[in-house]
C-alpha positions in Angstrom: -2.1 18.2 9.1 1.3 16.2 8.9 2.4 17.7 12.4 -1.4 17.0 13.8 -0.5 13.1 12.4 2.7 13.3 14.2 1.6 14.4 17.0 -1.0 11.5 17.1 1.5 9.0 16.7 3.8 10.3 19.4 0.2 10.1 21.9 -1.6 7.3 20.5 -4.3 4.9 22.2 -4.1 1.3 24.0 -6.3 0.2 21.1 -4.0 1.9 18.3 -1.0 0.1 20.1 -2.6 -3.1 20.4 -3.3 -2.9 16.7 0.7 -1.2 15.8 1.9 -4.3 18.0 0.1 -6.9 15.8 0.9 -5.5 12.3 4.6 -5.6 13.4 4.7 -9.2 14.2 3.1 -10.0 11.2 4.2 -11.0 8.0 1.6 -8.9 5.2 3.7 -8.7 2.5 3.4 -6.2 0.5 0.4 -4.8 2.0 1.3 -2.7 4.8 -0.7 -0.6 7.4 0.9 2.6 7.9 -0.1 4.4 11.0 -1.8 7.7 11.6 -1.6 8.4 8.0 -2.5 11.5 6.4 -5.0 10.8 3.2 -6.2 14.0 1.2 -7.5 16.2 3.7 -7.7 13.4 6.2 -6.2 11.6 9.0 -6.9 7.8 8.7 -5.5 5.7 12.2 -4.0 3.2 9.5 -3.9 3.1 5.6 -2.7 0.5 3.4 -1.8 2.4 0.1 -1.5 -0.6 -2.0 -4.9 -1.6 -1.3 -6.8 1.6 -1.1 -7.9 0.4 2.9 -8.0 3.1 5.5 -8.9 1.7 9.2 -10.7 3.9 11.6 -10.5 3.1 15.2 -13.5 4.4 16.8 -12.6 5.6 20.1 -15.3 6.6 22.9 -16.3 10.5 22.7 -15.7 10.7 18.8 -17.6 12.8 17.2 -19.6 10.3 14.5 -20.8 13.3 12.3 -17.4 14.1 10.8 -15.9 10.5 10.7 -18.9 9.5 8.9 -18.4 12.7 6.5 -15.0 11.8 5.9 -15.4 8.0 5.4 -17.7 9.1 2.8 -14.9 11.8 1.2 -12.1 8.9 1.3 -14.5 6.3 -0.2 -15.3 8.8 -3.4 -12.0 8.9 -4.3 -11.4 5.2 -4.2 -10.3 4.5 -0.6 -12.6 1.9 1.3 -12.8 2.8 5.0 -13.1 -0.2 7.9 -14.3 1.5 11.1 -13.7 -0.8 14.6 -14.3 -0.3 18.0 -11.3 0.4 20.4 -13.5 -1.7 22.8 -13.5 -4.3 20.5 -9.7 -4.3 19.8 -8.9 -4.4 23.5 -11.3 -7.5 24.3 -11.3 -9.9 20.9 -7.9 -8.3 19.2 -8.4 -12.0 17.2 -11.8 -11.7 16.0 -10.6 -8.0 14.7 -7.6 -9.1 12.8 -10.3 -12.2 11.5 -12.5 -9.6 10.1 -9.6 -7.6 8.5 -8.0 -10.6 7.0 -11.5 -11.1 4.9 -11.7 -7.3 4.3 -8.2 -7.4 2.6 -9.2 -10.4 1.2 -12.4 -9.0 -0.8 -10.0 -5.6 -1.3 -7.7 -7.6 -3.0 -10.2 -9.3 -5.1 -11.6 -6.3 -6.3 -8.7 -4.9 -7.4 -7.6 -7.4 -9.5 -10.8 -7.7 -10.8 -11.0 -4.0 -11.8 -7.6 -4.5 -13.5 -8.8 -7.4 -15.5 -12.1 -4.9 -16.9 -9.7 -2.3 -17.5 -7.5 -4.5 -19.7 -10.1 -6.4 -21.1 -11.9 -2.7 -22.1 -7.7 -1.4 -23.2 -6.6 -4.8 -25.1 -4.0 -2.4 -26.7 -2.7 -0.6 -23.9 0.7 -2.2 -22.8 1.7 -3.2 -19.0 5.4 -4.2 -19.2 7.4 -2.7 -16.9 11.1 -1.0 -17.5 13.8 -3.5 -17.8 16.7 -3.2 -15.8 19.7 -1.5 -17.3 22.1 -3.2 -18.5 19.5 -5.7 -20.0 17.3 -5.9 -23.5 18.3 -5.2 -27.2 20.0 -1.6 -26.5 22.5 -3.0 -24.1 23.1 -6.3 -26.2 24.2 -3.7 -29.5 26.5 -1.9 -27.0 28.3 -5.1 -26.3 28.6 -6.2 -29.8 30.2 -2.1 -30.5 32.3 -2.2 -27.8 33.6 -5.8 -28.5 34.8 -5.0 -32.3 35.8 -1.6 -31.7 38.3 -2.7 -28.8 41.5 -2.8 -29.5 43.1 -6.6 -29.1 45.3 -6.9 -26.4 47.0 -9.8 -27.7 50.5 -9.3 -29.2 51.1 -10.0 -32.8 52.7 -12.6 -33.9 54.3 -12.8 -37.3 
């Protein structure tokens, strides 16, 4: 499957470059489209991990049966699946990205909503993340140890 997705990168579409062009020039942040992605058992044309978004470019000659089979595999195990028309891409590229903004936009939204009900329904589950080493109350007793167990460099003076 991961050689299939190469080789689909390495051959891809006017509408899949249109799209590749566009998502380089832009700034997104942390929410970046990766191209030709493998997802489970799938091939998505471009998935943004951090916002469970898979985009499917819908080229002419594709067989709708199995895209519709897997849209509906991706989107049981979280992933929510946009599906545009290449034609589309190649005439109104602006209306697309338009439509994909406000996609992202409601995505976005509905994760954070999901993480406020799953910390509203786990008010004793903790979220703070690793500090860095070197920081915190372990690192601060090392310094205090390792500052009275040095020897003084200072020369005595009687």
């Amino acid at each position: 499957l991961h050689e299939q997705a190469r080789e689909m990168r390495r051959h891809s579409s006017e509408a899949h470059k249109a799209l590749v062009e566009k998502f380089s020039a832009a700034d997104l942040g942390r929410y970046t489209f990766k191209r030709h992605a493998v997802v489970g058992s799938a091939i998505v044309d471009f998935n943004c991990h951090n916002l469970g978004l898979a985009l499917a470019i819908d080229e002419e000659g594709q067989n709708d049966a199995l895209a519709k089979r897997r849209d509906k595999s991706l989107e049981s195990v979280g992933i929510k699946v946009m599906r545009i028309a290449a034609s589309d891409i190649l005439t109104d590229i602006d209306a697309v990205l338009k439509q994909l903004t406000q996609v992202m936009r409601e995505r976005i939204e509905e994760r954070k909503a999901a993480a406020r009900a799953h910390k509203a329904a786990n008010p004793k589950q903790t979220y703070d993340r690793p500090k860095p080493r070197g920081t915190g109350r372990a690192a601060d007793r090392g310094a205090d140890r390792s500052a009275s167990t040095r020897p003084s460099t200072r020369s005595r003076q009687p």
